[in-house]
N, C-alpha and C positions, 0 to 999 in steps of 0.2 A: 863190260859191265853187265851184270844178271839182273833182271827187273827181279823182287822178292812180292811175288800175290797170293803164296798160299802156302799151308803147312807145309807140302811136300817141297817146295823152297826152302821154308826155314830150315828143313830138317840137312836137307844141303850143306847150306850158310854153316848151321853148329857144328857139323862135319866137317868143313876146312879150316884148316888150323889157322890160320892168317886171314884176316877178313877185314875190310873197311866199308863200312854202311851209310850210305848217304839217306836222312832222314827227308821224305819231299812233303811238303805240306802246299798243295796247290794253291791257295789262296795269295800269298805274299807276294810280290816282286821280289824278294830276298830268295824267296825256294828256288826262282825259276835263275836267275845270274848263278845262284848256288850250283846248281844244277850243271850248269858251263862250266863252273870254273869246276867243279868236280870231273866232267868228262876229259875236262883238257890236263887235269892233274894226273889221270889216269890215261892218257896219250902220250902224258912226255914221260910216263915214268917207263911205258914197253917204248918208245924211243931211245930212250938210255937205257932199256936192261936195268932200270934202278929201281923196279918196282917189287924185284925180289920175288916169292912167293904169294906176294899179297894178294887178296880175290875182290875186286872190287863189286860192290852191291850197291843196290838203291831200291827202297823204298815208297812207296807211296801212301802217306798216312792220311790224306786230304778228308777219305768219309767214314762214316761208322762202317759201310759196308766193303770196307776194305779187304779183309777177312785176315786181318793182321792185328786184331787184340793180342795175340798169343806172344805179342813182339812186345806189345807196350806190358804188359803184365810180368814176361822176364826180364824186362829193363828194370822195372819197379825191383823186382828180383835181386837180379844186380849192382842198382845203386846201393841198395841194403847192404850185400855181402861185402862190395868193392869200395866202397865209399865213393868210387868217382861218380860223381853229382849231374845226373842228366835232366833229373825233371825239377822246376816246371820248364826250362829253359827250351829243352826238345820240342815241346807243344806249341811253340811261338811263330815256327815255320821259319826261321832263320837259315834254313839249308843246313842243320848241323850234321855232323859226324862222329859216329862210333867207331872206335878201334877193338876188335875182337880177337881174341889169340885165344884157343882152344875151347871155346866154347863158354868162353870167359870177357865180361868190357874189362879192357884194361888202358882204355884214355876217350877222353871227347873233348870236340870241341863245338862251341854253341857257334859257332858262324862263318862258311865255307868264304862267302862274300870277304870277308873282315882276313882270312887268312891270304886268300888268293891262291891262284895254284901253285905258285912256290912254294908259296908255306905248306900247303896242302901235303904237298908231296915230301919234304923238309921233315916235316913231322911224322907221315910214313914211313919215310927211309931209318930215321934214329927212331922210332917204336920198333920197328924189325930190326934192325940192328941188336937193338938190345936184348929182343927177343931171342935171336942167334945169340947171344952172347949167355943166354942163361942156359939154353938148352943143352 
């Protein structure tokens, strides 16, 4: 997993075609379990070779001095183009997750905790999957 603290990250992140971004809002107890069950989702998926291409990320959106506005303003971006509906849910600190395919959100989920890392991973494997399937 890549920590994301600044432009020269992001610009990374939009550069790999397959990406999963864990949203961290330090304040919650849900960010930080999120946070687990995110590392171990991405544990078991290079255990089984099931995690394909994907590039696992995390964020850290806790202060204004983050210097990751650039992230919440193409999210806004995003949910406009895409329809998938990140805010206000994102801001909650629930540990959620972004699914990114070319520089593109193409799925979220509001709560890492609520999926577990099965699901975590479940819902990685069929978004890439199907990703391979359209390509």
């Amino acid at each position: 997993m890549r920590w994301l603290r600044n432009e020269t990250d992001w610009a990374d992140l939009l550069g790999t075609p397959h990406v999963i971004l864990f949203i961290f809002v330090e304040w919650p107890r849900y960010a930080a379990r999120g946070l687990e069950i995110f590392e171990e989702a991405e544990r078991m998926a290079l255990q089984n070779l099931s995690g394909g291409d994907l590039t696992w990320w995390a964020g850290d959106f806790s202060s204004v001095l983050s210097k990751l506005d650039i992230v919440v303003e193409w999210l806004r971006h995003e949910q406009a183009r895409s329809g998938v509906v990140v805010f206000p849910a994102i801001g909650v600190g629930n540990g959620s997750v972004v699914w990114i395919h070319r520089g593109k959100v193409i799925n979220f989920a509001m709560s890492t905790s609520q999926l577990g890392a099965d699901g975590l991973l479940h819902i990685s494997q069929s978004t890439s999957h199907n990703l391979r399937s359209d390509d």
